[in-house]
N, C-alpha and C positions, 0 to 999 in steps of 0.2 A: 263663280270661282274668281278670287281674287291671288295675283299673284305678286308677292311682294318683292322675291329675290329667286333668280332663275335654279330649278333643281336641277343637281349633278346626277349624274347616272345611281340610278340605287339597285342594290342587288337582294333585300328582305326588306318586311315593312310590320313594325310593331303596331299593335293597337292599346292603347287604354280601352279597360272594360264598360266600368261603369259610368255611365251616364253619355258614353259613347257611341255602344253597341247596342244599349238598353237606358233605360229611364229607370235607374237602380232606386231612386226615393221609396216609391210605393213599398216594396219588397224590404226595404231597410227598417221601413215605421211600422207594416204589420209584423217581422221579427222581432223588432224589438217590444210591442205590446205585446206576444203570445210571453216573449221570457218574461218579463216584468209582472205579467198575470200568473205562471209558473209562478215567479219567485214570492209573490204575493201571498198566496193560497199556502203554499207550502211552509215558507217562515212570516206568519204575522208579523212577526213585528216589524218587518222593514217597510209594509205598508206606509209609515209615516212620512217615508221620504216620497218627495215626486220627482220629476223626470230630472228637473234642475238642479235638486240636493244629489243626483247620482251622477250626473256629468259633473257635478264640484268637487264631487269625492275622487271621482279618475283622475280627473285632471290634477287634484292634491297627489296623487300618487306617481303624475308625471315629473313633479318637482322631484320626489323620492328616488325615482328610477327613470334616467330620462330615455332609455333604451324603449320604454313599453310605449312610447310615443311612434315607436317605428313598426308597432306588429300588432294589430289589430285585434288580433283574436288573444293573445298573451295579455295586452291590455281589459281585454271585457271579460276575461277570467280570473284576474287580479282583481279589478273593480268588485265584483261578484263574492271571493273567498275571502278577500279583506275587509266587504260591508257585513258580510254576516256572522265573520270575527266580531265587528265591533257591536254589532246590534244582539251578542253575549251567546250566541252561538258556539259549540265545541268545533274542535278542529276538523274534524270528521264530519259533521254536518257542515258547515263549512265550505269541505271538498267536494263533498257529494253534492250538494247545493249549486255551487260553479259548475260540475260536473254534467249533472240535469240542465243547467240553464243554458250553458253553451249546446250543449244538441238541441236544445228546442228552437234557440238561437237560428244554429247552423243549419238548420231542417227548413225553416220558412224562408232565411236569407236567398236559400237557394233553390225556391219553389217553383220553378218556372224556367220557359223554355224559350230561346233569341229567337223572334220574328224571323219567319221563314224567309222573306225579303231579304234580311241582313245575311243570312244564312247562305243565301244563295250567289248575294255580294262576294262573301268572303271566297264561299268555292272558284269563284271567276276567277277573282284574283290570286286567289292559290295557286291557279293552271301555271303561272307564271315566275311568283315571286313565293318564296317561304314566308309564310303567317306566325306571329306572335303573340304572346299578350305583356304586356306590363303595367299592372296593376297596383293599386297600393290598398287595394280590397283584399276580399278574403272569400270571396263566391266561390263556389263549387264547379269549375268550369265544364266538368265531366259531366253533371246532370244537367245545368242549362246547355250540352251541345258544343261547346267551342272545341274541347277535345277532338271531335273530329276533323277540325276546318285549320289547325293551330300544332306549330311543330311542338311547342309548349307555353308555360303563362309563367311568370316570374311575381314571387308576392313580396313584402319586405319581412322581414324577421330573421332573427337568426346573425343576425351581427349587418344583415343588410338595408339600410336606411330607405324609406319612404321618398317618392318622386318631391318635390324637385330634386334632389340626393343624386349624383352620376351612377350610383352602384348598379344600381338596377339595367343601365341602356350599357355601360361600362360589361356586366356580366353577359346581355344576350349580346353584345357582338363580341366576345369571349366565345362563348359557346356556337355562335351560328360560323364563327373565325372569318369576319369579315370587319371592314377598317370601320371606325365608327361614321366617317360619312355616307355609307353605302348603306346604313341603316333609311327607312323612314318612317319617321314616328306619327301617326294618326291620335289625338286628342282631344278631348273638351275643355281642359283645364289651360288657362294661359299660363301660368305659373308652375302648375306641377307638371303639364307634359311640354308646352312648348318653350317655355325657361329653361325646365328641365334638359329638354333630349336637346336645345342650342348648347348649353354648359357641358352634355357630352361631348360634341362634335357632333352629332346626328343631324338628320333634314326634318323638318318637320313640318304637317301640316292640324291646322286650327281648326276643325267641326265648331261652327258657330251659328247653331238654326235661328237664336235670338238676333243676333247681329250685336249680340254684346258688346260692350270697349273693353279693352284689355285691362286683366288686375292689375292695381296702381306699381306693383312690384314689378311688372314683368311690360311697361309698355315701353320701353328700350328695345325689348326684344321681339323684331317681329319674328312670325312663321315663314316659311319658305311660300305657304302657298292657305290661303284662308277658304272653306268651303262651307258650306251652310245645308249640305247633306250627303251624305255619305254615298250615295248613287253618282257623286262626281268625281268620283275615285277612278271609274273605269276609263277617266278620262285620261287618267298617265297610262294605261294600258297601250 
């Protein structure tokens, strides 16, 4: 444990989900191969594109609507009903196509269940402080478990902007009614959570198992307290 700047009293403590509490890659690339084999099988003809012509096309749709940039699941239903628009599709296959592909999507995304280790982390420190989540994903947090351990999980969409964004650390201490330093925010990401929850006001601490350097964007800002595994948590207990 590295501590960069001394933490103030906190009274709740947010987590980032993904790649935090879990190794979300694996789960992310066999979703997105079961839709893409869906969407294959079902309307040929978008077979011609591969992985790269379909991230070029979302992201063309980012320029169009820069909001679907902040909702993850609105974005790969967009992606999805506007390629099989153009690959001459009716509007109605189309929808239904989106329709199918996002459940298939959201079925594998969320196959799977938090290491009971982490699991049992989170209960400890529950005994104490109220649990969060703030995520910029779109997992199902009921079926992998966090619902039990987590007063709630905050996603973006909906008018709510994606981490590094304040909305999100701005809303849970809205809702938990507590000042935003009494927040503290647990993450992997330098940028999206420890940027982030600093430009809130929040404390925050850095999960770094690599011993990474910090994104070139975010090495101004240190974390309150840098850890390299999340069993060093119990150590503010």
């Amino acid at each position: 444990m590295i501590q960069y700047q001394r933490l103030q009293p906190f009274s709740a403590i947010s987590f980032d989900l993904d790649d935090t509490l879990y190794n979300n890659f694996p789960y992310v690339m066999h979703a997105s191969e079961q839709l893409f084999r869906l969407i294959n099988q079902t309307y040929p003809a978008t077979a011609l594109w591969d992985t790269t012509q379909w991230q070029q096309f979302k992201h063309a749709l980012f320029a169009q609507h820069p909001e679907l940039a902040h909702d993850t699941t609105a974005a790969r239903y967009a992606m999805l009903y506007q390629a099989l628009l153009q690959f001459g599709y009716s509007e109605i296959e189309a929808s239904k196509g989106a329709q199918e592909g996002m459940k298939c999507f959201q079925h594998h995304r969320s196959n799977f269940t938090v290491d009971e280790n982490i699991m049992a982390l989170l209960r400890r420190l529950g005994q104490k402080y109220p649990l969060i989540g703030i995520t910029n994903g779109n997992v199902d947090t009921q079926r992998i478990g966090l619902d039990d351990v987590m007063q709630f999980v905050l996603h973006p969409g909906h008018g709510v902007k994606m981490k590094p964004s304040t909305d999100m650390f701005t809303l849970a201490c809205r809702q938990l009614d507590i000042r935003p330093s009494a927040l503290l925010h647990v993450g992997d990401h330098p940028l999206s959570d420890i940027a982030g929850a600093k430009m809130a006001g929040c404390q925050s601490v850095w999960l770094n198992p690599c011993m990474q350097q910090r994104h070139k964007k975010a090495q101004s800002v240190l974390p309150h307290i840098e850890i390299n595994q999340l069993d060093l948590l119990l150590q503010l207990l």
